[in-house]
C-alpha positions as a printed NumPy array, in Angstrom:
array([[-55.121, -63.779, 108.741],
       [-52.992, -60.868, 110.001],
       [-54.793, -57.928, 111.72 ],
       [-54.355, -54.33 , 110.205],
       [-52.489, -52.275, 112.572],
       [-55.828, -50.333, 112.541],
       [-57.783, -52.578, 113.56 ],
       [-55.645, -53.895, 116.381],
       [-55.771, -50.25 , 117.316],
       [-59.458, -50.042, 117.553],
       [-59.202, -53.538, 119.757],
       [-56.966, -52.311, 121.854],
       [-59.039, -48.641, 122.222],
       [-62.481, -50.29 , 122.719],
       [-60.757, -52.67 , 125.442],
       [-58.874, -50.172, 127.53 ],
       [-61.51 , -47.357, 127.016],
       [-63.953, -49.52 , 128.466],
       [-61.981, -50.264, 131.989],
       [-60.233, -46.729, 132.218],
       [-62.669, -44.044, 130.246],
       [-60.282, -41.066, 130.877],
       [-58.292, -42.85 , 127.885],
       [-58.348, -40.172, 125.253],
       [-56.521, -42.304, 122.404],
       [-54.411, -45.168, 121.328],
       [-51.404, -44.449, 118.667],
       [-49.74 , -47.193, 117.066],
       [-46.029, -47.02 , 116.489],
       [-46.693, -50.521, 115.069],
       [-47.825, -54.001, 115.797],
       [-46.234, -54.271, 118.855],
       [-46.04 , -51.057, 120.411],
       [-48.606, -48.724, 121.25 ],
       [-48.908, -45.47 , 123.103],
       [-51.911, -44.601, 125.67 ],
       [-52.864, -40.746, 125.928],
       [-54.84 , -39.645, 128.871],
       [-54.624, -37.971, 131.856],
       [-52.173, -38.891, 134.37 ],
       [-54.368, -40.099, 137.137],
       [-56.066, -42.398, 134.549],
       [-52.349, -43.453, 132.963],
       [-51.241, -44.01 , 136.276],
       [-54.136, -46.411, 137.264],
       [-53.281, -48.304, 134.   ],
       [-49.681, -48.537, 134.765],
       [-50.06 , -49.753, 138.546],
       [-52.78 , -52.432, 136.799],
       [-50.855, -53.384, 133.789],
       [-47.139, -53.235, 134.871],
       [-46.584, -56.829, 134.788],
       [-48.861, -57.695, 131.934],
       [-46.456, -56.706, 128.825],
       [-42.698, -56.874, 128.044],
       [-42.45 , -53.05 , 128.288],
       [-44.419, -50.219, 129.871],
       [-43.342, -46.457, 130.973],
       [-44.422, -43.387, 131.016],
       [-43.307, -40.836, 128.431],
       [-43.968, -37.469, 126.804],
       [-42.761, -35.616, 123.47 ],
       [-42.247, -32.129, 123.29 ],
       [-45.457, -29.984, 123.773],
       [-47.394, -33.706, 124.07 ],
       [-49.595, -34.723, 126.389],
       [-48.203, -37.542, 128.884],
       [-48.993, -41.215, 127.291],
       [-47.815, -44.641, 128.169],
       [-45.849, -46.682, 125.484],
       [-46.226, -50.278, 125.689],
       [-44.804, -52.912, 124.096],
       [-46.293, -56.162, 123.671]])
């Protein structure tokens, strides 16, 4: 049985957050692509750890936002 995209979120939150705890939250965009908001010293960290790890990682930020990786699996 499929995950909910909410739970994978919470998974994915509850993994990360307890490696990197400056990780504020996890969005989901959908199953396969998520986006990591903290602050940059603890995205960074993830990035230089994770870079090989998924199909897609980069730093990005939306207007006003906060800086957050987007990842895709």
């Amino acid at each position: 049985m499929d995950k909910s995209i909410e739970e994978l979120r919470l998974e994915i939150y509850n993994d990360i957050k307890a490696d990197y705890p400056g990780v504020e939250k996890i969005v989901m965009e959908d199953e396969n692509i998520f986006r990591i908001y903290a602050e940059d010293d603890t995205l960074w960290k993830i990035f230089e750890d994770m870079i090989n790890d998924f199909k897609s990682i980069e730093f990005d930020s939306g207007t006003g936002e906060s800086h957050f990786l987007k990842i895709i699996i």
